[in-house]
C-alpha positions as CSV (number, residue, x, y, z in Angstrom):
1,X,0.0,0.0,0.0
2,X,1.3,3.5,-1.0
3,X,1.6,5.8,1.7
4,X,-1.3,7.6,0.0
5,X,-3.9,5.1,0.0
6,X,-2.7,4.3,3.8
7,X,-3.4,7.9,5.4
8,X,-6.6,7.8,3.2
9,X,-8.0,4.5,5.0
10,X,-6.7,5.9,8.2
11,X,-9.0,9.0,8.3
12,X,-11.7,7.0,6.5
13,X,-11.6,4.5,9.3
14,X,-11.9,7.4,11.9
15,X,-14.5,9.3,10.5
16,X,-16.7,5.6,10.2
17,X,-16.2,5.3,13.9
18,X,-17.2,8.8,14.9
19,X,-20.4,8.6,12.8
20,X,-20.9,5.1,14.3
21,X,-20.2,6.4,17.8
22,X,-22.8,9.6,17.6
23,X,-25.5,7.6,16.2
24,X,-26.0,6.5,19.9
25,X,-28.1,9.7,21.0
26,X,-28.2,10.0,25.1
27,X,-31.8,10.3,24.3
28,X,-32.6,7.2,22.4
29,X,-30.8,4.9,25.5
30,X,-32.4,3.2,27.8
31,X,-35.9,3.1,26.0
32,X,-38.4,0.5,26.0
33,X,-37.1,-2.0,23.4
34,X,-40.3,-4.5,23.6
35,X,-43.4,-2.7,22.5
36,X,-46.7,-4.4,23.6
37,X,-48.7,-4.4,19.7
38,X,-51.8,-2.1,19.7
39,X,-50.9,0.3,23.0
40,X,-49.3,3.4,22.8
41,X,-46.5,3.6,25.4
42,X,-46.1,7.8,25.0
43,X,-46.3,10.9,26.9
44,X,-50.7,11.3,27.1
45,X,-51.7,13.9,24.5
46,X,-53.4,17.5,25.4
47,X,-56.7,17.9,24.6
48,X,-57.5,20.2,21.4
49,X,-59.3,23.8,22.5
50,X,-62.0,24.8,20.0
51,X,-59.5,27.5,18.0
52,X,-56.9,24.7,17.2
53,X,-60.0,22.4,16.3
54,X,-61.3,24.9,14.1
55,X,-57.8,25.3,12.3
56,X,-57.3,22.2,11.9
57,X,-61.0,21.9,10.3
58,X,-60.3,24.4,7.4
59,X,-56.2,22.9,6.9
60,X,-58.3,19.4,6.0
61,X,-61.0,21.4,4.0
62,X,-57.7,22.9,2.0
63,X,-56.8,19.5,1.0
64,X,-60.7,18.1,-0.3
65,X,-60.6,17.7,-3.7
């Protein structure tokens, strides 16, 4: 191997294993792995008030064809 080609897999090799190394978000640890099939395991959702109901009435109308 040429010197060239040598340096080249170096950095290649160290920039593959600090894109492997921040695909593990801090976030994304530690999470439920087993999901139970038809039960949402999330945060509960907040009830819509009648203004974002009503917005989200005419974005939908926007969209009928």
């Amino acid at each position: 191997m040429t010197p060239r080609v040598s340096t080249f897999l170096k950095i290649f090799g160290i920039v593959a294993l600090l894109a492997g190394l921040s695909a593990c978000r801090e976030a994304e640890e530690n999470r439920p792995i087993k999901l139970e099939k038809g039960s949402y395991a999330g945060p509960q959702d907040t009830e819509l008030d009648d203004e974002q109901k009503r917005a989200l009435r005419a974005r939908g109308n926007k969209q009928s064809f």
